[in-house]
Residue, then its C-alpha position, 0 to 999 in steps of 0.5 A: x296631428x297631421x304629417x305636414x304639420x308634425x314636419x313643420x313642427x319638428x323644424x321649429x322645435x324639436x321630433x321624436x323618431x324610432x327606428x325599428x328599420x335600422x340595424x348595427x354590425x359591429x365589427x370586431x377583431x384586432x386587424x378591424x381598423x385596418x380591415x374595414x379601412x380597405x373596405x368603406x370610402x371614408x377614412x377609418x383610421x383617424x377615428x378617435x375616441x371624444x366628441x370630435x371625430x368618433x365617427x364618419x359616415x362613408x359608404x359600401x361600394x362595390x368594385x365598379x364604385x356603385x353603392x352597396x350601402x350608405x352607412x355611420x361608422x361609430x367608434x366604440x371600445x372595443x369595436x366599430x358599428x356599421x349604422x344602416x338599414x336593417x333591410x341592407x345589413x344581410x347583404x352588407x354582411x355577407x360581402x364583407x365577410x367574403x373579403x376577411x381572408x386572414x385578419x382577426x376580423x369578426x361582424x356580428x349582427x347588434x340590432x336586437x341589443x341595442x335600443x333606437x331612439x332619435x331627437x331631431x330639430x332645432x331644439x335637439x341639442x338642449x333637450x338632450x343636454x338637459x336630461x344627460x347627467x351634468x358629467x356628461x354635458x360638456x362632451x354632448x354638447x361639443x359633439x361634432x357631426x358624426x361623433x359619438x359619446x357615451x351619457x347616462x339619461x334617467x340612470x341608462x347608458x346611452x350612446x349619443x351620436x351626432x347624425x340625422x336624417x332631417x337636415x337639422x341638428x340630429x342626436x341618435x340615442x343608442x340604448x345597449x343592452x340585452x333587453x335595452x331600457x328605452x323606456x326611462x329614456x324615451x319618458x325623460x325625453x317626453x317629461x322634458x319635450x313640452x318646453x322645447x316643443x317636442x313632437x312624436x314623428x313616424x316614417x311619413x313625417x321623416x320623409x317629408x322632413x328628409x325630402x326636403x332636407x335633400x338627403x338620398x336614402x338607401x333603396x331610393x336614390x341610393x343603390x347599385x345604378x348610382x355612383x356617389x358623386x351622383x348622389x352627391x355624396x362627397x362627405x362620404x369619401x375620402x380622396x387622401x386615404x389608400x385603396x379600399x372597394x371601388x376607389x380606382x372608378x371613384x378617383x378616376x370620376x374625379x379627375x374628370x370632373x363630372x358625371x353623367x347624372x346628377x341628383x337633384x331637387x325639383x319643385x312642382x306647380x301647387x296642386x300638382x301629384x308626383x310619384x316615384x317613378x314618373x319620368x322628368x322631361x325637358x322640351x318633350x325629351x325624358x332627362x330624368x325621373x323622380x325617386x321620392x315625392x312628397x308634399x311638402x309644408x314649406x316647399x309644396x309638392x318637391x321631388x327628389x330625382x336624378x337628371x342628366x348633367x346638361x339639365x341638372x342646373x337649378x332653374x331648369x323647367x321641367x315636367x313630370x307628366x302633366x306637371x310643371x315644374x322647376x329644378x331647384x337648388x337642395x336643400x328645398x329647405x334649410x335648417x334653422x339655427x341649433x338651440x343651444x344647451 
């Protein structure tokens, strides 16, 4: 099946996803809670156990407000997981490590014991909560986004969490363990998929579905040259919590209220080629330039870009090298209504 197809099949059904590119740190310790409140742009300390607010997506900035990592912060027992890319996790680990200066704080690098699996689409509620044992159904199917619980599918501990990478309905399956059991798990999905017409997608298809989903992506649209209002990244912050890295340049862009660019989604004449890199124009002035392209089986070929304020307006005509094109309202395309378990 081809890339295009497998992304429009996803958002009619449901998508299969490994991720053998991200990574968890898990921080450990007594003070962790506090610590790490002081250290990411989301409100730590009113995570609580359950299907409501087990978790919060936030980001790593540095003191000038620009973004070292976007991250999931899962609530676990006796720890909490930064998700991320595993590509950003050295790097995200030694700057926190340079800021434990007297608390019982400890990071460890989880990756190699824990198991990745991701169910994505429409469908993706009601094929989890088929296959979870029947205790477990009432709490994965209140899951909130970005929350976690723990459920057994096929005899294995999993930990089910409530976020994606697509823009529709997004389970992320952890497998823990020395040796974690993804296989029982991944075959219940496939065995039980058919009917809720389950694809298998690889990095391609996730691309084109996050493209036009609108979500930035780390070493994409995200890194130490973009803030996150930029990205448009509110849900990552929090304007009531106190202090942590970077929060002074964040509430100062907010009383402004405004930033000098804006990421944005831009849709090309059919036919057109568009590229990472290619610089955005308006009326022969470069505004802008494009930090992911795909084709799109919806939408054609749509972009992802950041442009300067006064051309951020969806409607704006644009063109990238030799293509014409428009600025657009993200995301390029919506999610349909989650299947109910």
């Amino acid at each position: 099946m081809q890339a295009q197809d497998a992304a429009a099949q996803v958002r009619r059904g449901a998508g299969l996803f490994e991720f053998p590119t991200r990574g968890v740190l898990a921080v450990q310790g007594g003070d962790r809670t506090r610590w790490l409140n002081g250290m990411i742009s989301n409100d730590v300390s009113r995570l609580e156990p359950g299907p409501r607010a087990s978790g919060c997506y936030a980001t790593l900035l540095t003191p000038q407000g620009r973004i070292v990592a976007d991250l999931h912060v899962l609530l676990r027992p006796e720890e909490l997981w930064l998700e991320l890319p595993h590509a950003a996790l050295s790097a995200v680990r030694e700057r926190l490590a340079k800021l434990i200066i007297a608390d019982d704080v400890r990071l460890a690098d989880r990756s190699g014991e824990i198991g990745r699996l991701g169910i994505e689409g429409p469908q993706a509620l009601s094929l989890v909560c088929e296959l979870v044992s029947p205790a477990d159904r009432g709490a994965t199917s209140a899951l909130c986004p970005d929350a976690c619980v723990a459920a057994r599918i096929a005899g294995v501990d999993v930990i089910l969490c409530a976020f994606g990478f697509t823009g529709e309905r997004g389970l992320q399956l952890f497998v823990p363990g020395p040796t974690p059991a993804l296989g029982p798990v991944r075959e219940a999905l496939f065995a039980a998929g058919a009917r809720h017409g389950l694809v298998v997608g690889d990095d391609e298809v996730l691309e084109i579905l996050r493209v036009e989903a609108g979500i930035p992506r780390l070493h994409a649209e995200l890194s130490e040259d973009v803030l996150p209002p930029e990205a448009r990244l509110e849900r990552a912050i929090s304007y009531t919590k106190g202090c942590y890295t970077g929060q002074e340049i964040i509430a100062r862009l907010r009383s402004r209220g405004q930033v000098a660019h804006l990421l944005v989604g831009i849709a090309a004449d059919a036919g057109s080629a568009l590229r990472r890199g290619d610089k955005v124009q308006v009326a022969g002035e470069v505004v802008g330039e494009i930090t992911s392209a795909v084709l799109s089986p919806a939408a054609g070929p749509i972009a992802l870009g950041f442009v300067r304020r006064p051309h951020a307006e969806p409607g704006t005509v644009v063109a990238i090298g030799a293509a014409k094109g428009r600025v657009v309202a993200l995301p390029f395309v919506g999610p349909l209504p989650a299947a109910g378990p």
